[in-house]
Every structure is written in structure tokens, then in C-alpha cells.
Backbone and ligand atoms as CSV (ligand in chain L), in Angstrom:
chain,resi,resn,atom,element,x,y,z
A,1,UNK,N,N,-38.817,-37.739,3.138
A,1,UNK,CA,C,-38.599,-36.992,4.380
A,1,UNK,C,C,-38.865,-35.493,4.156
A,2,UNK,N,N,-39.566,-34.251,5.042
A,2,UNK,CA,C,-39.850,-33.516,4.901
A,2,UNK,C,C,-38.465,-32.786,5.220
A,3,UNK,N,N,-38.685,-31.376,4.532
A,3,UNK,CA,C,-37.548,-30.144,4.349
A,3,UNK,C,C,-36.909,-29.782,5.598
A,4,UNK,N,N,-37.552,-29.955,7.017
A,4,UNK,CA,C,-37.388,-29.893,8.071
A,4,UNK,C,C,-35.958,-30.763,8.626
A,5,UNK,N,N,-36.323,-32.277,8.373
A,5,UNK,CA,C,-35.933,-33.231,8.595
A,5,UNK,C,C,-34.477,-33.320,7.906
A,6,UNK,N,N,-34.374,-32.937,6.592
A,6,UNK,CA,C,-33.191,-32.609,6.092
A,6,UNK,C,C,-32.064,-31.293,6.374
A,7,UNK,N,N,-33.155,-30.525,6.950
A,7,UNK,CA,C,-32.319,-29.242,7.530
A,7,UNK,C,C,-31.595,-29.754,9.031
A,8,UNK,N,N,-32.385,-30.513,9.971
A,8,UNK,CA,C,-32.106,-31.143,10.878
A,8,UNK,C,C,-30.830,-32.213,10.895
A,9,UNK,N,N,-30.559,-32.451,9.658
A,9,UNK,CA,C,-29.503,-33.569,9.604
A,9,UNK,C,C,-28.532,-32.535,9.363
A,10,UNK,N,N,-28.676,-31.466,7.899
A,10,UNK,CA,C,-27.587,-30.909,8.179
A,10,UNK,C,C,-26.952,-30.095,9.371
A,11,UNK,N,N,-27.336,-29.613,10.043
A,11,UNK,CA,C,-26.936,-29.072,11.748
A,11,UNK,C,C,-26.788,-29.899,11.952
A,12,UNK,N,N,-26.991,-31.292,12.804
A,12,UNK,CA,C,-26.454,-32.730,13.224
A,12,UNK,C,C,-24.908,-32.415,12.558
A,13,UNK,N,N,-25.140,-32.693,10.928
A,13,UNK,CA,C,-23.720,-33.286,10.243
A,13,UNK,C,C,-22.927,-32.099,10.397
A,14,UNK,N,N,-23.172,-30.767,10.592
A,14,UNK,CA,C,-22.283,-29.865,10.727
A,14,UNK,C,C,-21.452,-29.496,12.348
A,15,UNK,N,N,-22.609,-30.042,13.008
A,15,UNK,CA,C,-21.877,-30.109,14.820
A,15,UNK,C,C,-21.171,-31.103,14.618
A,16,UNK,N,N,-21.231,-32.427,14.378
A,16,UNK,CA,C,-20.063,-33.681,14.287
A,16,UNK,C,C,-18.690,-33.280,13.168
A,17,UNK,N,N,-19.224,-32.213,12.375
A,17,UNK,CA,C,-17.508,-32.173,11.669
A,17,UNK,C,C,-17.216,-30.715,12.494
A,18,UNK,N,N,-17.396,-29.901,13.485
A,18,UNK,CA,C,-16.559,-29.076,13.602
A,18,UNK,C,C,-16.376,-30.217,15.387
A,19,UNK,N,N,-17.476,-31.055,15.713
A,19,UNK,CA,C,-16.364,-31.108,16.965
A,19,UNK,C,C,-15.031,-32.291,16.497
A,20,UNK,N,N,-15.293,-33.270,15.333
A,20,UNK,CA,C,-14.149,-33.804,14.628
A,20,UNK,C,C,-12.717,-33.156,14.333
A,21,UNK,N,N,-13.487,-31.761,13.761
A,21,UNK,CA,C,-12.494,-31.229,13.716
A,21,UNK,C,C,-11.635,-30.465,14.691
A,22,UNK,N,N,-12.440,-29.892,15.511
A,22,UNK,CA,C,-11.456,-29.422,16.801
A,22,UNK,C,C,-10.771,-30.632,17.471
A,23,UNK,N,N,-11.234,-32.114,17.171
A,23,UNK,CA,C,-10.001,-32.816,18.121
A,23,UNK,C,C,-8.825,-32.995,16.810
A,24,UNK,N,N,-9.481,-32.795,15.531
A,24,UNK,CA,C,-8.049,-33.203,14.507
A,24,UNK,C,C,-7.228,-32.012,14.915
A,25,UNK,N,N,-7.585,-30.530,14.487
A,25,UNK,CA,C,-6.723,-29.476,14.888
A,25,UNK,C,C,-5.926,-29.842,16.246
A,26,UNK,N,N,-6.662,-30.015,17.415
A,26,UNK,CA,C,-5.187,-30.287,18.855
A,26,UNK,C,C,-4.762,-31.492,18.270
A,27,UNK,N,N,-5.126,-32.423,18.017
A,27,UNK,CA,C,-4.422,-33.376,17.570
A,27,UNK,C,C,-2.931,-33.019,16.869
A,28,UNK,N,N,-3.533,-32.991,16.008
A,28,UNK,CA,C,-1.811,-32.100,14.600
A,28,UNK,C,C,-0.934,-31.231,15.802
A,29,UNK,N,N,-1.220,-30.304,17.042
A,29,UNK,CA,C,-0.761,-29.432,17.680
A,29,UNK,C,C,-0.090,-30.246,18.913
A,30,UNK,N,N,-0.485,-31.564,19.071
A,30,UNK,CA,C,0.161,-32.392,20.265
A,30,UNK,C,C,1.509,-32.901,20.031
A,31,UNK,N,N,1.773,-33.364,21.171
A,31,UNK,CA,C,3.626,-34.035,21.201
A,31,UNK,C,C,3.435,-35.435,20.011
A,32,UNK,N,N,2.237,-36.096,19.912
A,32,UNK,CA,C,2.161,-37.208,18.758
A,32,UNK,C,C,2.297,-36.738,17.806
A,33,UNK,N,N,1.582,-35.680,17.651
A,33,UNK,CA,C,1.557,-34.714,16.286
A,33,UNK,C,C,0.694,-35.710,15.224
A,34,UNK,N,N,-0.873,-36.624,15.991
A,34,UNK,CA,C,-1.719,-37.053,15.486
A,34,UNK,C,C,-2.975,-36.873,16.135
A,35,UNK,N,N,-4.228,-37.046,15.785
A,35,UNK,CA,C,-5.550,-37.095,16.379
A,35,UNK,C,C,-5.953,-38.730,16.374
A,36,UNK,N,N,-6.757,-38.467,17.917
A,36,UNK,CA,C,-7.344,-39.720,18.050
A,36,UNK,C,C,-8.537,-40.455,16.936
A,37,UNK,N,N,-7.910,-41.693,16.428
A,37,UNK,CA,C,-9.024,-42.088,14.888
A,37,UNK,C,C,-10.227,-41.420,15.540
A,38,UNK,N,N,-10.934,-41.698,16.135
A,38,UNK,CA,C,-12.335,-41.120,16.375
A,38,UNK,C,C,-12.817,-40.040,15.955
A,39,UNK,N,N,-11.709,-39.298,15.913
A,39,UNK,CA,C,-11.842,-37.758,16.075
A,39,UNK,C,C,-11.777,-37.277,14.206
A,40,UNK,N,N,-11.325,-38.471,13.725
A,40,UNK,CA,C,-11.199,-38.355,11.826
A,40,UNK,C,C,-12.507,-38.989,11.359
A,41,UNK,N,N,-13.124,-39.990,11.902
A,41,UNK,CA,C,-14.689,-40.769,11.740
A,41,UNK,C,C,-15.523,-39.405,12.075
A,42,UNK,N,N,-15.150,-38.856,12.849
A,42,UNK,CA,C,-16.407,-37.803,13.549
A,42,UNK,C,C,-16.702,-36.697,12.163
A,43,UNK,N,N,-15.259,-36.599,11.917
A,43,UNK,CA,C,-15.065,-35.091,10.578
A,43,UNK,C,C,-15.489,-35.978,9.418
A,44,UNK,N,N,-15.644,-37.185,9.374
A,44,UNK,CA,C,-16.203,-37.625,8.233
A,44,UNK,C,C,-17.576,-38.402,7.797
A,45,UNK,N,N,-17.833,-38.510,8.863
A,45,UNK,CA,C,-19.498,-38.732,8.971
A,45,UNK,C,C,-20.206,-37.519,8.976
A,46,UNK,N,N,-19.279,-35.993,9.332
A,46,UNK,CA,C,-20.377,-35.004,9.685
A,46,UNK,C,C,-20.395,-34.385,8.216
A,47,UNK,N,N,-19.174,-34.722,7.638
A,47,UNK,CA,C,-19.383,-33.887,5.935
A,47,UNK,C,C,-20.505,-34.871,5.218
A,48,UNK,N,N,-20.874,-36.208,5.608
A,48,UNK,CA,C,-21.149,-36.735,4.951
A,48,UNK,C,C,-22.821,-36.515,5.341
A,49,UNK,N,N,-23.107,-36.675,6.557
A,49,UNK,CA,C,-24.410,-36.395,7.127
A,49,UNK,C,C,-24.874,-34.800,6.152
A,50,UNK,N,N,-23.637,-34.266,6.331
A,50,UNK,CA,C,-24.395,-32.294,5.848
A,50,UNK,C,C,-24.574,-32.839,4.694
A,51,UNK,N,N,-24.123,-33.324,4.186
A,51,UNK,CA,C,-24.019,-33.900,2.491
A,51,UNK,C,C,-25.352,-33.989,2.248
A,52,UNK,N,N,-25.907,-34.849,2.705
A,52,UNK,CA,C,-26.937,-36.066,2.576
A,52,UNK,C,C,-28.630,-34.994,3.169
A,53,UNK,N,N,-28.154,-33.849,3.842
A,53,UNK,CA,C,-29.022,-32.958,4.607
A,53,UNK,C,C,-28.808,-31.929,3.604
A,54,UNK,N,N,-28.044,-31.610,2.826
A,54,UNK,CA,C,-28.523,-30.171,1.620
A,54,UNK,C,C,-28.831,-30.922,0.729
A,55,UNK,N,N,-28.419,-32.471,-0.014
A,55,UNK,CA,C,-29.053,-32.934,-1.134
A,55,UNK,C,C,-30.265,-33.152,-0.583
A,56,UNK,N,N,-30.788,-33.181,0.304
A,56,UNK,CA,C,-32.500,-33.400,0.622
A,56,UNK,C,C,-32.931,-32.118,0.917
A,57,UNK,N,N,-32.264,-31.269,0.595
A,57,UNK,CA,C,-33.450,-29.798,1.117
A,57,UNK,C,C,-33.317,-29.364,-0.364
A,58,UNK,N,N,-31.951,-29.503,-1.032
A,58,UNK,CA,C,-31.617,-29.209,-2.488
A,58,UNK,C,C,-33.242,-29.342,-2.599
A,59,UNK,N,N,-33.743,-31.110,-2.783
A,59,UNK,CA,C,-34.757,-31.603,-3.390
A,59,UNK,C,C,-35.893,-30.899,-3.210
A,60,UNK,N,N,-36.525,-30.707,-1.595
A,60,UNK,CA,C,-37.463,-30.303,-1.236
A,60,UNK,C,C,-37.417,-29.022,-1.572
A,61,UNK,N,N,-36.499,-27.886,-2.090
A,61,UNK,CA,C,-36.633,-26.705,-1.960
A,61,UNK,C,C,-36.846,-26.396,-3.839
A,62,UNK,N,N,-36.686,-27.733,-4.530
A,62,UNK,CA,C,-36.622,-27.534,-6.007
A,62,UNK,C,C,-35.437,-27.034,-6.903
A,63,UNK,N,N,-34.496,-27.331,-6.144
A,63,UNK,CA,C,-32.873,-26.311,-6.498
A,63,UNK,C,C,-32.280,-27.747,-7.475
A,64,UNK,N,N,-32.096,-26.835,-9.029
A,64,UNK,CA,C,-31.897,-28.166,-10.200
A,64,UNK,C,C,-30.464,-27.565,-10.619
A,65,UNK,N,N,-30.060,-28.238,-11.485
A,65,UNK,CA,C,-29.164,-27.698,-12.027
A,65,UNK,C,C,-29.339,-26.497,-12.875
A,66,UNK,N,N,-28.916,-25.638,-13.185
A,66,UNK,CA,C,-27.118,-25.015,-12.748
A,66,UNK,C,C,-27.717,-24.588,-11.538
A,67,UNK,N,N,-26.735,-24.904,-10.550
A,67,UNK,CA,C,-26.861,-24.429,-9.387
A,67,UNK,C,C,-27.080,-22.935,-9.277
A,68,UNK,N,N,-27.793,-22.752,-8.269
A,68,UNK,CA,C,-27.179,-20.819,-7.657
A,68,UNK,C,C,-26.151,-20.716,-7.138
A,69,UNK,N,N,-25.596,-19.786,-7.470
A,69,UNK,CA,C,-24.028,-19.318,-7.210
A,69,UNK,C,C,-23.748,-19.637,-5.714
A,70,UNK,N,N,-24.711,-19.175,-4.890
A,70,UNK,CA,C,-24.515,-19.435,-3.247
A,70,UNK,C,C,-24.712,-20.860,-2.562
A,71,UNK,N,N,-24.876,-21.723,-3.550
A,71,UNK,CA,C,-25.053,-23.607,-3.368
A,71,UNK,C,C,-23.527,-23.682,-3.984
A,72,UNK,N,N,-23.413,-23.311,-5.135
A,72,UNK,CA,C,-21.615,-23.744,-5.595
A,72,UNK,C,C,-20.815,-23.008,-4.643
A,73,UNK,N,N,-20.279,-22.210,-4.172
A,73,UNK,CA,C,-19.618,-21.492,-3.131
A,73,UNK,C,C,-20.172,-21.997,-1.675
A,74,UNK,N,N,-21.091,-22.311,-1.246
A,74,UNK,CA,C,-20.953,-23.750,-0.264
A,74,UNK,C,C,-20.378,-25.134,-0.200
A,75,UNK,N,N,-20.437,-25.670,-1.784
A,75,UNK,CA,C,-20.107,-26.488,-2.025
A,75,UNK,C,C,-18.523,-26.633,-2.172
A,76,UNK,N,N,-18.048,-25.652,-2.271
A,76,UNK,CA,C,-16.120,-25.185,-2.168
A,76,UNK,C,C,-15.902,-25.188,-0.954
A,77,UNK,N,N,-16.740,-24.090,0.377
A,77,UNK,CA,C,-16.333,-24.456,1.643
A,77,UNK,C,C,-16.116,-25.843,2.190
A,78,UNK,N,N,-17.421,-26.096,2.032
A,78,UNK,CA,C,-17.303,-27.648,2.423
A,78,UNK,C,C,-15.847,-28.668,2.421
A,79,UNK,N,N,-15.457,-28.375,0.817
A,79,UNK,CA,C,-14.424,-29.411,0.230
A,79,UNK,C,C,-13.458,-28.963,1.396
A,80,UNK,N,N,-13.261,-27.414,1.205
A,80,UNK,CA,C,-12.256,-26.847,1.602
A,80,UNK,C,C,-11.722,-27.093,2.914
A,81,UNK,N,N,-13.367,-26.870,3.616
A,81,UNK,CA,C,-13.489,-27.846,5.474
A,81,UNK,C,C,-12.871,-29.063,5.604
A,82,UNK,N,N,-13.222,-29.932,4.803
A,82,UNK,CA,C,-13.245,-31.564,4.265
A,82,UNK,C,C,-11.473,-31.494,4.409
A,83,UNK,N,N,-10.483,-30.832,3.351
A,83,UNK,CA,C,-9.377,-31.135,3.367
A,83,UNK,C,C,-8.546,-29.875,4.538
A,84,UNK,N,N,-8.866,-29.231,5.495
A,84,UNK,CA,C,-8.152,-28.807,6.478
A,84,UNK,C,C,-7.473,-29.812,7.191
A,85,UNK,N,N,-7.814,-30.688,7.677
A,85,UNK,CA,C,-7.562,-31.253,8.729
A,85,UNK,C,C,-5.925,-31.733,7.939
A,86,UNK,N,N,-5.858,-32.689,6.673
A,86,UNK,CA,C,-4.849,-32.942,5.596
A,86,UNK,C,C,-4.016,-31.926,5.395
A,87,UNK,N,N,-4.512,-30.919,5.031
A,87,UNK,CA,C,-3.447,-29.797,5.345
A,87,UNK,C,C,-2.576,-28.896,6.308
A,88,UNK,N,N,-3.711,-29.337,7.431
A,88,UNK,CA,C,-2.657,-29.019,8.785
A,88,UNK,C,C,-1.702,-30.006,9.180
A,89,UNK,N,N,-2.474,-31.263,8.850
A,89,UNK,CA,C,-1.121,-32.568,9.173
A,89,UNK,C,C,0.021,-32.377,8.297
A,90,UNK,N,N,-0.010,-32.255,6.845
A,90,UNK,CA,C,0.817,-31.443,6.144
A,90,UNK,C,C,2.036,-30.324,6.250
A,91,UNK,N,N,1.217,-29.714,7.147
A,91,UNK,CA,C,2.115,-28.341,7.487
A,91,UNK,C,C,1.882,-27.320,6.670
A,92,UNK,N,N,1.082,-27.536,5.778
A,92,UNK,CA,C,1.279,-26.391,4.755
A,92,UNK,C,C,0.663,-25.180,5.131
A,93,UNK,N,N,-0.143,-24.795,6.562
A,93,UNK,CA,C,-0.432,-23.601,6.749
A,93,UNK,C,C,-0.302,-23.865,8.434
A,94,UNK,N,N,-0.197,-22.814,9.355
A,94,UNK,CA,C,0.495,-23.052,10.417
A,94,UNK,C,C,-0.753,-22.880,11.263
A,95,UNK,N,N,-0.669,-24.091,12.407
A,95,UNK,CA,C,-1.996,-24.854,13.384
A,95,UNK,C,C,-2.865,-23.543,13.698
A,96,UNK,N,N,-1.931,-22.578,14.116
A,96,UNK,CA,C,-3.454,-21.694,14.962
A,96,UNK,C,C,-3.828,-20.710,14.050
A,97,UNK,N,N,-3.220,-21.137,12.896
A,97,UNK,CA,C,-4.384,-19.871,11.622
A,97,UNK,C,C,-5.074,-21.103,11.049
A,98,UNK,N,N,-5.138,-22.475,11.060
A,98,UNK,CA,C,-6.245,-23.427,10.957
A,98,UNK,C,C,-7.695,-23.056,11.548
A,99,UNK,N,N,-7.282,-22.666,12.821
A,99,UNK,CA,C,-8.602,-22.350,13.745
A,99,UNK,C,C,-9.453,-21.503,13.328
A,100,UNK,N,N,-8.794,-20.281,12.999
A,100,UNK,CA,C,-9.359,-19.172,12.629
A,100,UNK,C,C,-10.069,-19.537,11.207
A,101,UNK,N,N,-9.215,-20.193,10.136
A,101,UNK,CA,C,-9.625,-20.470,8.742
A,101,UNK,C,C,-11.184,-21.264,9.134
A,102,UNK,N,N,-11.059,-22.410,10.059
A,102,UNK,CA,C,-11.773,-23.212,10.194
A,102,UNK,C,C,-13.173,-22.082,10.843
A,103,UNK,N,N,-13.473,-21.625,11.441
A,103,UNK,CA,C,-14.619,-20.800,12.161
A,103,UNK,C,C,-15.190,-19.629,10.826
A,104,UNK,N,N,-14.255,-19.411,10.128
A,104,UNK,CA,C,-14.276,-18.066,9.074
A,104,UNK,C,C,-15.101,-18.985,7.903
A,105,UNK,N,N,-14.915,-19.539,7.738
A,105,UNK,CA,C,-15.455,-20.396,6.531
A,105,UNK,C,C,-16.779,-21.492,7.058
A,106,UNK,N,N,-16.687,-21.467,8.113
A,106,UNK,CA,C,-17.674,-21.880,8.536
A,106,UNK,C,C,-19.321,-20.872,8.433
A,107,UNK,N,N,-18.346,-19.684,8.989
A,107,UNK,CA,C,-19.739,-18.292,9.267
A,107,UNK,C,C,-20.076,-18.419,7.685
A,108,UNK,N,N,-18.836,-18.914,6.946
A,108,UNK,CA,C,-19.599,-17.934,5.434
A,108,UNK,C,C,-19.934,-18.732,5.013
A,109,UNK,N,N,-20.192,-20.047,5.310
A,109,UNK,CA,C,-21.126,-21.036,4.443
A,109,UNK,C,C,-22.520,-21.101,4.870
A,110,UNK,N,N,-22.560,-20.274,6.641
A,110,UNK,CA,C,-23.892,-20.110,7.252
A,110,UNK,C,C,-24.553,-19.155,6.509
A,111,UNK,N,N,-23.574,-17.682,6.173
A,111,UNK,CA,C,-24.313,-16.703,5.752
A,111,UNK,C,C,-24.478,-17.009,4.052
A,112,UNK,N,N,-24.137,-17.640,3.379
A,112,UNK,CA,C,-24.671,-17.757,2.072
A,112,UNK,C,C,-25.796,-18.428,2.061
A,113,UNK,N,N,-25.970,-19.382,2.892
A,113,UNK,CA,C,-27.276,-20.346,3.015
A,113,UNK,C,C,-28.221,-18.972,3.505
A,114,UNK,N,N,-27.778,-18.455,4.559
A,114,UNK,CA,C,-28.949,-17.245,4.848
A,114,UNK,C,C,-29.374,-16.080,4.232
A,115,UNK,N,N,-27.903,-15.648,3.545
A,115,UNK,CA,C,-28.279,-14.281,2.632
A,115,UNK,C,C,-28.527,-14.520,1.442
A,116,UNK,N,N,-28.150,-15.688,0.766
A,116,UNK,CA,C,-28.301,-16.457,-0.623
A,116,UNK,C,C,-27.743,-14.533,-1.438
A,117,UNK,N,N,-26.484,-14.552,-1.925
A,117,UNK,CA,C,-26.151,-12.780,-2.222
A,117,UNK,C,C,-26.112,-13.354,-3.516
A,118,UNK,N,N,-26.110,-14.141,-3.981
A,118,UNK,CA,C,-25.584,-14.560,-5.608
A,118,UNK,C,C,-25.977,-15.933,-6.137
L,1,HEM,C1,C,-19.320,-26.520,5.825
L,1,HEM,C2,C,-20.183,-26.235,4.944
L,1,HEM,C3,C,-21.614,-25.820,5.232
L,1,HEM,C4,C,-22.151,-25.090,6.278
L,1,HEM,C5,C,-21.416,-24.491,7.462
L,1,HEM,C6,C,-23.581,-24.980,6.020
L,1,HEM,C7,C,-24.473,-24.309,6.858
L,1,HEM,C8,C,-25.832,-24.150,6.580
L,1,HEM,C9,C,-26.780,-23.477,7.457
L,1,HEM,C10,C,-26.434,-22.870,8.820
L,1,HEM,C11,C,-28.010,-23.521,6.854
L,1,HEM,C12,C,-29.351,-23.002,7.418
L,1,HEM,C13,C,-29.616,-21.635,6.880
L,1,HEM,C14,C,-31.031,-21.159,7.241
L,1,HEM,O1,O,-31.514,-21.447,8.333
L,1,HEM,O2,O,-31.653,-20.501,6.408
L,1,HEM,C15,C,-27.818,-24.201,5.594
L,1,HEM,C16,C,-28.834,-24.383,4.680
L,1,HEM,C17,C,-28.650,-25.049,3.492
L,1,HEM,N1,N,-27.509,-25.694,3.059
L,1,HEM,FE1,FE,-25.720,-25.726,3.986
L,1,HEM,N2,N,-23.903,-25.667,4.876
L,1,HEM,C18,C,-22.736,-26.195,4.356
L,1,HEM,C19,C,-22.582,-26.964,3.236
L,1,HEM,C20,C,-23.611,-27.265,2.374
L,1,HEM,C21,C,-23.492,-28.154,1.227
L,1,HEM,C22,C,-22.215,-28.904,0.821
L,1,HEM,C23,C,-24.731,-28.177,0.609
L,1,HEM,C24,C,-25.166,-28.948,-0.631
L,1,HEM,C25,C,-25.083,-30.242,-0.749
L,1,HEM,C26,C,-25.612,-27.301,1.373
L,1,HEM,C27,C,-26.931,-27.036,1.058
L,1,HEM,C28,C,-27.779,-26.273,1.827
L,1,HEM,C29,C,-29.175,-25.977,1.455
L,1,HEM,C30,C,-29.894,-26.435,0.190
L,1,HEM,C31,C,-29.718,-25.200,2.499
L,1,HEM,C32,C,-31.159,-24.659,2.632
L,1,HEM,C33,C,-31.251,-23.230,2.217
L,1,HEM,C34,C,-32.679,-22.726,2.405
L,1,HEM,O3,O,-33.428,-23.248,3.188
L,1,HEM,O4,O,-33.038,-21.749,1.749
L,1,HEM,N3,N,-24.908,-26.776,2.449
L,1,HEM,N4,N,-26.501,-24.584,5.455
């Protein structure tokens, strides 16, 4: 598949985990104080789609091991995206600084892919 095609999946896999994740966030914030399953399939097909869309541009773009610093520090957001939703059900950081965490870490996994600083 061409470099295109893999960039294309990752945007796909990155719109399906933030709208996953905006129903997990109200979810955790409702009187159930759960999200609708759908809404946990959505956040986990979309990490998995982005997954599957940077290991194919990884390829096409020639990026081997040791990574560049700005592929490993994507690769932390990600996780980090990946376990929000667990940690707001948790409690361990309070629902509406989720939101903010969630959008902030989002921009900076856009701008390392774009500014590549390190
Ligand atoms: C939530 C986490 C992530 C977000 C928000 C994100 C976002 C983006 C965006 C917006 C681009 C396009 C940049 C451009 O047009 O130049 C991009 C490119 C890229 N991403 Fe991600 N990404 C994330 C996670 C990952 C992960 C986990 C990997 C590795 C498996 C990865 C590998 C790449 C690669 C290789 C590129 C292409 C860079 C280039 O063309 O020079 N990304 N990412």
C-alpha cells in the first residue's frame, strides 16, 4: 500500500479514538458513571487503526530502528491516550482536566509528526 494510504488510515484511526473517546469521557461523567460498550470498541479500533497507519508510513518513509526521538514521544502519547479513558474511570485525575489532557496531547503528537524537533 502506498505512503498515502497509510497516512489515510492513520487520520481514520485517530478520528475513531477521539470520537470513542469523547463518549468514554461523558460516559465516566454520567449518573451510570459508565460509557456505552460502543463507545470503548470505537477508542480501540482507532488506536489500533493509527497503529497499523504509522507502522506503514514507518515502512514507506524508511524509519528503522533506533527510532527518532519524535516517533518514541508519539509512541508515549498514544499509550498515554490508550490508558485515559482507565484512568478517568479510576478517578485518579478529575473528568474535566481529562478533556483538556485529552486535546493537549493530542496537538502534541500532531506537532511532532509535523515539526519532527528531535
Ligand atoms: C495519539 C497519537 C498520535 C497522533 C495524534 C498522531 C498524529 C499524526 C498526524 C496528524 C500526522 C500527519 C503529520 C503530517 O501531515 O505531516 C502523523 C504522521 C505520522 N505518524 Fe502519527 N500520530 C499519533 C501516533 C502515532 C504512532 C503511535 C505512530 C507509530 C506507530 C505514528 C507514526 C507516524 C508517522 C510515521 C507519521 C508520518 C510522518 C511523516 O510523514 O513525516 N503516529 N501522525
Amino acid at each position: 500500500m502506498p505512503y498515502e494510504t497509510y497516512k489515510l488510515l492513520h487520520v481514520v484511526g485517530l478520528l475513531l479514538l477521539f470520537l470513542g473517546m469523547g463518549g468514554q469521557l461523558l460516559g465516566a461523567d454520567s449518573e451510570r458513571g459508565r460509557a456505552p460498550r460502543g463507545t470503548a470498541i470505537l477508542h480501540a479500533v482507532g488506536l489500533l487503526v493509527m497503529l497499523v497507519g504509522g507502522f506503514g508510513m514507518m515502512a514507506r518513509l524508511g524509519i528503522q530502528w533506533p527510532w527518532p526521538g519524535w516517533l518514541i514521544a508519539k509512541r508515549g502519547v498514544w499509550l498515554t491516550i490508550g490508558a485515559l479513558p482507565v484512568v478517568v474511570r479510576r478517578q485518579l485525575i478529575p473528568h474535566g482536566l481529562a478533556w483538556l489532557v485529552a486535546v493537549v496531547l493530542g496537538g502534541l503528537a500532531a506537532w511532532l509528526a509535523i515539526s519532527k524537533p528531535f
